[in-house]
Wavefront OBJ file of the C-alpha trace (Angstrom):
o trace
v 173.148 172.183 120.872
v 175.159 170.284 123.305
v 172.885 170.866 125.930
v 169.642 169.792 124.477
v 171.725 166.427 123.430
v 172.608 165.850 127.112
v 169.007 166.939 128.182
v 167.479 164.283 125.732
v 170.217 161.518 126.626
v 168.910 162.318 130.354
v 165.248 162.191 129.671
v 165.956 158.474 127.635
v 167.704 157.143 131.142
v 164.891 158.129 133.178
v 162.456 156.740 130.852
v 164.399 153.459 130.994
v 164.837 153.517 134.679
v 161.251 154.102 135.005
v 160.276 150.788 132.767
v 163.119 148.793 133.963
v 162.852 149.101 137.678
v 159.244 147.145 137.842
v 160.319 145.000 135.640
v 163.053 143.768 137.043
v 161.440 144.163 140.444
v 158.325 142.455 138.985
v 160.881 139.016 138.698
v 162.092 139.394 142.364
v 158.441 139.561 143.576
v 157.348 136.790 141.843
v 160.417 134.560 143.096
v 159.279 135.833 146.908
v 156.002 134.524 145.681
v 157.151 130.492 145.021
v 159.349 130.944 148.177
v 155.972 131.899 150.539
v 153.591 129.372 148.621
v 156.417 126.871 149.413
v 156.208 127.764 152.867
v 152.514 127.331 153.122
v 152.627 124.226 151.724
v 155.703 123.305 154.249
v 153.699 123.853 157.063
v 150.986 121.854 155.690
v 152.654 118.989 155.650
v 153.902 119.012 158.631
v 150.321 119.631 159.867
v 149.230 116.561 158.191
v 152.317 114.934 159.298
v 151.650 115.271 162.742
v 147.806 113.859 162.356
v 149.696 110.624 160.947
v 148.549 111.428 157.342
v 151.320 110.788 155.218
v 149.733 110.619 152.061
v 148.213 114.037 152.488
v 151.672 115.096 153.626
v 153.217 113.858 150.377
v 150.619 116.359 148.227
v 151.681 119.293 150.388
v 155.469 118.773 150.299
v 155.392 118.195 146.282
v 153.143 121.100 146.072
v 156.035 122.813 148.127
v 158.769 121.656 145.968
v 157.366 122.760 142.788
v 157.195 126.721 144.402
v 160.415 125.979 145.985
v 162.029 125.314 142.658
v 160.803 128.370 141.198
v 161.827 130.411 143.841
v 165.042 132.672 143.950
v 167.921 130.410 144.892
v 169.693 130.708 147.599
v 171.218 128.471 150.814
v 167.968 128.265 152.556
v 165.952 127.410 149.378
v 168.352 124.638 148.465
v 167.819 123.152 152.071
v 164.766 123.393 152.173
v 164.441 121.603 148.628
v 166.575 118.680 150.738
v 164.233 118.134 153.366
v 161.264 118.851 150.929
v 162.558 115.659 148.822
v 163.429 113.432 152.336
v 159.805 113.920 153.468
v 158.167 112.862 149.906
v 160.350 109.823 150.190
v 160.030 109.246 153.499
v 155.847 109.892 153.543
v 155.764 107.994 150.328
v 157.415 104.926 152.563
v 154.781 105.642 155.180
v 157.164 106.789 157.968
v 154.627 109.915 158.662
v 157.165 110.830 162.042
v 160.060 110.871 160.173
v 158.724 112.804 156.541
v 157.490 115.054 159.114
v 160.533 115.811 160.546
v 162.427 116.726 157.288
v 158.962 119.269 156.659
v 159.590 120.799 159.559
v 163.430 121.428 158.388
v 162.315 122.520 155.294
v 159.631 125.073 157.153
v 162.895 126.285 159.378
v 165.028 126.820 156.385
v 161.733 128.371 154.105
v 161.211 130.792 156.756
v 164.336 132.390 156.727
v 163.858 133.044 152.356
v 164.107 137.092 152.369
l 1 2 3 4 5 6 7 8 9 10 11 12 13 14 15 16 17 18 19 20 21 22 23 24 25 26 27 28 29 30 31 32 33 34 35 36 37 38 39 40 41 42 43 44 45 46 47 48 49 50 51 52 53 54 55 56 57 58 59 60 61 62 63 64 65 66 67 68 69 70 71 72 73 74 75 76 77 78 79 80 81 82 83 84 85 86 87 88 89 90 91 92 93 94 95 96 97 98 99 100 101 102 103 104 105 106 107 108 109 110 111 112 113 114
């Protein structure tokens, strides 16, 4: 008797580890997920950035700071969300060199999400 309880409390934590694992796994993946499309975008802007296009720069580093927002936080997230912010305000003031030098920090930090 004690046996089979043991044997079905074992077979109920495997079955829970089993649907809890890609759940919970599921979440992490889709955090990596923001942090890369916020990385793309990044490195967009700074492409744009560097062709003197600051509006198009603006579009790409808002695009980036919506995925960076949903992405897991951490130190390199939260600087890049800094220098994502500088460059909108800085592109949306027309200084293309200078928005496209806080991209390029957020790109540095972005890169280093894990």
């Amino acid at each position: 008797m004690k046996m089979r309880i043991h044997r079905g409390a074992l077979v109920v934590l495997a079955v829970a580890a089993l649907v809890g694992f890609p759940l919970f796994s599921g979440l992490s993946l889709a955090a990596d997920k923001h942090a890369a499309e916020a990385l793309e975008h990044a490195k967009e802007a700074v492409a744009h950035g560097k062709q003197g296009h600051a509006d198009v720069l603006v579009q790409h580093a808002e695009e980036a700071l919506k995925h960076a927002g949903a992405a897991a936080k951490n130190p390199h997230v939260d600087e890049g969300i800094k220098h994502l912010k500088e460059a909108v305000a800085q592109g949306k003031a027309g200084h293309a060199d200078v928005a496209t030098e806080h991209a390029e920090g957020a790109v540095t930090h972005l890169a280093e999400v894990k």
